[in-house]
N, C-alpha and C positions, 0 to 999 in steps of 0.2 A: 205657375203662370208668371209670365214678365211683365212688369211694369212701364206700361208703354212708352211713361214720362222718366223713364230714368234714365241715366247719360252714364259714360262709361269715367272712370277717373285717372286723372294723369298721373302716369308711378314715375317716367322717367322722361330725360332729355338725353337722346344719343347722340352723342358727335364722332365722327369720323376723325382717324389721326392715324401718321405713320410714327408714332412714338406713344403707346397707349400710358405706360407708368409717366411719361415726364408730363402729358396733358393730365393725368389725374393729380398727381403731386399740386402742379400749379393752380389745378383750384379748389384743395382740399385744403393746401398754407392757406388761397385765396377767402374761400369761404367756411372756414372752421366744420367742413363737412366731415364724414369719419368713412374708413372704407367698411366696405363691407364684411362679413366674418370671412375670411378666407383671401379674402384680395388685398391683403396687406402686402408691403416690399418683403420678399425672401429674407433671409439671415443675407447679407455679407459672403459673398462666393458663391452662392446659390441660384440657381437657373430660374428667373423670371416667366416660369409658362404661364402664367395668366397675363404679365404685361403683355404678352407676345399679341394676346386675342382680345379679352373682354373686361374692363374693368368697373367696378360700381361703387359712386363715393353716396353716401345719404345724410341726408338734412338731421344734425342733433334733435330736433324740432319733431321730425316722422314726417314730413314736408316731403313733395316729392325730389327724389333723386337725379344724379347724373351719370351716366355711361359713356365711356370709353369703347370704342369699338373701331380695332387696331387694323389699318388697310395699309396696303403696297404704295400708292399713290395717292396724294388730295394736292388740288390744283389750290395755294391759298388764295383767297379772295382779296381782292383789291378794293375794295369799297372804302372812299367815299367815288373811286374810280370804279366805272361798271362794265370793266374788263372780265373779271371775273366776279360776279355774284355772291352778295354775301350766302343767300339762302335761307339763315336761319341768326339768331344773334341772341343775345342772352340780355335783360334788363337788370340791374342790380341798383339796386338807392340808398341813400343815405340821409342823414338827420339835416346837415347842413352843408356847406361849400365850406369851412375848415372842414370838416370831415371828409369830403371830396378831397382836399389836398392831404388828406395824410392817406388817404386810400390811392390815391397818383403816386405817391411814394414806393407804397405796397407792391402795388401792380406792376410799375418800376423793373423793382427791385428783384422781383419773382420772373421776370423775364417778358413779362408783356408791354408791348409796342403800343404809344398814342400813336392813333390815326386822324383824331379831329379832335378838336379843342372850342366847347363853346359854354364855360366855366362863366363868363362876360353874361352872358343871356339872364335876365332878372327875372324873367316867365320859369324857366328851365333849366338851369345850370349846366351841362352834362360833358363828361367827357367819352369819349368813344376808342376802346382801346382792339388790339390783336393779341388773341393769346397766343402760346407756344405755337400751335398750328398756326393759325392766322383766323379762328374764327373770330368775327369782331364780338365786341361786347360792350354796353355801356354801364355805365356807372353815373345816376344822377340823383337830384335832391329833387326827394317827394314823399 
């Protein structure tokens, strides 16, 4: 018999990407994730068939996970312009606003794009970045 009050549990977030290893890469540096047994990068000269389709990084923690799942086309979203819809965005927090600025570095540096800046905000700090694809994501203190 099932349990009428029981809800299903979230194992993963898939994003769509036309580059599935350099979206996983960026937020596996990003969030100290690990991949999965089998979906590591090839050796060095080695034919990437799993970057090609499906990849899966998972939370050190047993938290739920992230997927990669590699398409021909994604239109990037323009948000905070509603040209193109974000659709979906990721929250990420931190301890404090120095630590907000050294994760702006991070994100930086790893190739993610600010799209808005509202660090100033005393209620909510946050900034709001684009990863590799252009899914937005934020980053705030809470």
């Amino acid at each position: 018999m099932v349990d009428q009050e029981s809800v299903p549990k979230l194992c993963s977030v898939v994003l769509d990407c036309t580059d599935a290893r350099a979206l996983a890469e960026f937020y596996r540096q990003l969030l100290g994730f690990v991949y999965r047994p089998g979906d590591e990068p090839p050796a060095q000269g080695q034919v990437d068939e799993r970057g090609r389709d499906w990849l899966v990084l998972r939370a050190p923690d047993g938290g739920p996970q992230i997927a990669f799942q590699q398409v021909e086309h994604l239109a990037e979203a323009t948000w905070p312009e509603d040209t193109v819809p974000q659709q979906l965005h990721l929250d990420l927090s931190v301890e404090s606003v120095d630590e907000l600025l050294v994760q702006h570095e991070r994100v930086l540096r790893l190739g993610g794009r600010l799209r808005y800046d509202r660090i100033e905000d005393p209620d909510e700090p946050l900034r709001v970045y684009a990863d590799l694809a252009g899914h937005p994501f934020c980053v705030f203190v809470g």
